[in-house]
Structures are given as structure tokens and as C-alpha cells.
N, C-alpha and C positions, 0 to 999 in steps of 0.2 A: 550192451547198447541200451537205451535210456528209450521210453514211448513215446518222446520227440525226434529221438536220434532214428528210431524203427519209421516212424511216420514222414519223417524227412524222405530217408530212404525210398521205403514205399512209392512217395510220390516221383521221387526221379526215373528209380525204375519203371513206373508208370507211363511217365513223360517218352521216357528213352526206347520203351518198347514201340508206344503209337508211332511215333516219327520215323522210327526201324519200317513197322509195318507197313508206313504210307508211303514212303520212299521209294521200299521195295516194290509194291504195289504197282506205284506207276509205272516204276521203272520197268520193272517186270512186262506188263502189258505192251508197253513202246518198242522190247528188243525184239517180245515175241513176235512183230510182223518181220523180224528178221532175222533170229536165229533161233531154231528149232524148235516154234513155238511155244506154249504151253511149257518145255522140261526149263524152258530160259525164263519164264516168268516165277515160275517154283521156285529153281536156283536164285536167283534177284529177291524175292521176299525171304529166302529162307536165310540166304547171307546177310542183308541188311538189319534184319533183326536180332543175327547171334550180335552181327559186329557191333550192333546202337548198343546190346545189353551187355558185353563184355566187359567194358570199360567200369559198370555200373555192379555186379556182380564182383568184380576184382575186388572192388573199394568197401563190400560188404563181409568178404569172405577175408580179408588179409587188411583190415584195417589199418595195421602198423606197417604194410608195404615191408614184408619181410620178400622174401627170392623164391619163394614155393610156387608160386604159380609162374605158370612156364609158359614158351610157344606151344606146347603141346595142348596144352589144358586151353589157349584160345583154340586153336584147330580144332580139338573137340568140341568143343562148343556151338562153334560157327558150322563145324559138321553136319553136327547133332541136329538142327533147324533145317540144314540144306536137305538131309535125307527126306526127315520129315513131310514137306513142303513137296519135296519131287515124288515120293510116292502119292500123295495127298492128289496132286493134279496129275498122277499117272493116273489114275482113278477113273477122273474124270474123262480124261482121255478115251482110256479103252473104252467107258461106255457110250461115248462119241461113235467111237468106231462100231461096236457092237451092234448099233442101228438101235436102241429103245432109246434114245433121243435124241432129236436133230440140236446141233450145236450152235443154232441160232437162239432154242430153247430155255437153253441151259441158264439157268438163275441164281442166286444168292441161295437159295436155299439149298438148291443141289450140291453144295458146298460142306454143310453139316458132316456128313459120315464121310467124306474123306479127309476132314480136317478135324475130327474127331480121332482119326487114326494115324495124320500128321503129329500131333499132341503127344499121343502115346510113346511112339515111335523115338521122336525128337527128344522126349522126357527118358528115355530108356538109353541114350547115346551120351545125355548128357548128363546122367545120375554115373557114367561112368567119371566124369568129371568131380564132381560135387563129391563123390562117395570120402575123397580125401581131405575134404574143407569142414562137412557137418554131418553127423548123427544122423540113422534114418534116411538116409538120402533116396531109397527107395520110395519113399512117399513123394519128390517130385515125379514119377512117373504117371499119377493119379494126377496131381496139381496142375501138369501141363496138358494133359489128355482134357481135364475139366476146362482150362483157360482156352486151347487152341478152339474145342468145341461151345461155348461160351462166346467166343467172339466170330466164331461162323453164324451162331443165331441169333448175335447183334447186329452182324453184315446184313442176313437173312430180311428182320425186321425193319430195318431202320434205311435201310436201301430204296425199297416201295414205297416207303414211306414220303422221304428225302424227294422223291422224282417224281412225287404228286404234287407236291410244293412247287419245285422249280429243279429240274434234271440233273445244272451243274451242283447245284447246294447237294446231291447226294454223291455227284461224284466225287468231288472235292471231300466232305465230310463225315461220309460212310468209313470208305477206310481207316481214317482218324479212331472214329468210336469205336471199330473192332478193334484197333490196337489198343485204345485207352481199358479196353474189356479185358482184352489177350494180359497185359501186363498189369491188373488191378486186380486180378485173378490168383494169377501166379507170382506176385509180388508179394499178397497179403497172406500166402503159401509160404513161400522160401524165409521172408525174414522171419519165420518162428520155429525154423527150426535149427535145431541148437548144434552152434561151433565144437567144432573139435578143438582140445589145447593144442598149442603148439608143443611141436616136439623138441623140446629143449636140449636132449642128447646129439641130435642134427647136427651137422657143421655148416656153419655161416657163414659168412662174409668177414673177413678181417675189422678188428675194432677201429681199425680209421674207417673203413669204408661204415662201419653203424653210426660213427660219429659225423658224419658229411651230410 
């Protein structure tokens, strides 16, 4: 891929992860006054940002739309984020419960270390995906650990900030920025690190179906 073709990339991904993030986000929020709080807000982010970056990852890792990547390899994926994302706010939860902080308190920043270990977590589910696509695939488990926590101390920062201005401009555009962080992070991560060949001993698709 060409340093336009990577920086195209890059930015979709980019694009693909916030919209993921902020989607969720809301959505997340909305269900949680109705189903099982907090584990349904987790699930809602952790889903919409495998599903926004699947599509966007496929077209990075299988350029030529060969048939290697499978239902599975989405499931993993979108997994991968869900787990993440629900231990990340089980976190917060129990220290809810725990009593050292009232859950009126609770802040953008309190967000940091359990989405620091969302990151990890999520990068470690989903390196079981990737291990088949590119080289070293073990290094996203660092890049998403960096990215998930990177865009909690974008949330953190710019949050306070956003709702000194004017309340809804942070509600509305905080989320946005941590996604644009989350996926500008781990984008500028993943396209460097280098494709596996195809396995050309494999069996493919019959030559009409390559020819269509």
C-alpha cells in the first residue's frame, strides 16, 4: 500500500472508529435506564465500534477480497470490544458499589484505568484475529491498550472543558474527540504493521467465481 493509500486508510479508520464510539455511546447511555444498566451501556459501545471498524479493517487486511476472512473473524472482533468495554464499566460499577464513590461523582476521569484495561483486554481478543492477517500481531495488544487509554484522557480533558463553554457542545462533541483519539491511535498502529502473503497452496473459489 502506497503513503496515500496508508493515509486514506488511516483516516477512514479514524472516521469509522469515532462514529462507532459516539453511536455507541449514546446509545449505550439511553438503554442503560432500561436494561441492566452500566453492563448494556458497555455492550452498545463495545459493539458499535467492532461493527463501524470491521468493515474498514476487512478492506485493509484482504485488499483483493479473497474468502479468508470469515463470520468468525467478525465475531471475534466485535467480541473482542464487547468484552473489553464490559469489564472496563464492570470496574466502575463495583466501585460504585463498594462505597469510595457516590455514583453521582463519578467523572470522565474516573474512566482512565478502567479503560486502560478495556484496551488491553479488547487488543488481546482481537490479536487472536489479526494473528492470521499480519506479522507481530502481538504488538496490537499494546496499541489498543495505548489508544483505548488515550481516548479516556481525551474524554477526561476535553469533557470539563466542552461544559464550561456550553454543556450540550460537550455532550454532543466529547464523545466524538475520544473516538477520533481511540481510532487515530490505533490506526496509525495497525497500518504498519506488515501483511502476511497469501497462502497460495489454499483452495479457493472456482475460476468463474475469481472471474465475476
Amino acid at each position: 500500500m502506497s503513503d496515500s493509500g496508508r493515509l486514506g486508510w488511516w483516516a477512514l479508520w479514524t472516521l469509522a472508529t469515532a462514529v462507532g464510539y459516539s453511536i455507541g455511546l449514546y446509545a449505550g447511555f439511553f438503554l442503560s435506564h432500561f436494561l441492566l444498566g452500566p453492563i448494556m451501556a458497555a455492550v452498545a459501545v463495545g459493539a458499535a465500534v467492532g461493527i463501524a471498524q470491521r468493515p474498514v479493517l476487512q478492506h485493509r487486511l484482504e485488499p483483493r477480497r479473497s474468502h479468508r476472512w470469515s463470520p468468525v473473524d467478525s465475531a471475534g472482533w466485535i467480541f473482542g470490544c464487547v468484552i473489553g468495554t464490559s469489564v472496563a464499566f464492570g470496574i466502575v460499577l463495583l466501585t460504585v458499589q463498594a462505597g469510595s464513590v457516590e455514583a453521582n461523582e463519578l467523572g470522565a476521569k474516573d474512566l482512565v484505568l478502567p479503560l486502560a484495561c478495556a484496551g488491553v483486554l479488547a487488543g488481546y481478543f482481537q490479536t487472536r484475529v489479526l494473528r492470521r492477517f499480519v506479522l507481530e500481531s502481538q504488538w496490537w495488544i499494546i496499541a489498543s491498550g495505548v489508544g483505548w487509554t488515550s481516548s479516556a484522557l481525551g474524554l477526561a480533558l476535553f469533557a470539563p472543558l466542552g461544559e464550561a463553554i456550553y454543556p450540550v457542545f460537550a455532550i454532543l462533541i466529547a464523545p466524538a474527540v475520544a473516538g477520533i483519539i481511540l481510532g487515530g491511535v490505533t490506526g496509525a498502529w495497525l497500518v504498519r504493521l506488515p501483511l502476511r502473503q497469501p497462502d497460495l497452496t489454499s483452495p479457493g473459489p472456482p475460476p468463474s467465481d475469481r472471474s465475476s
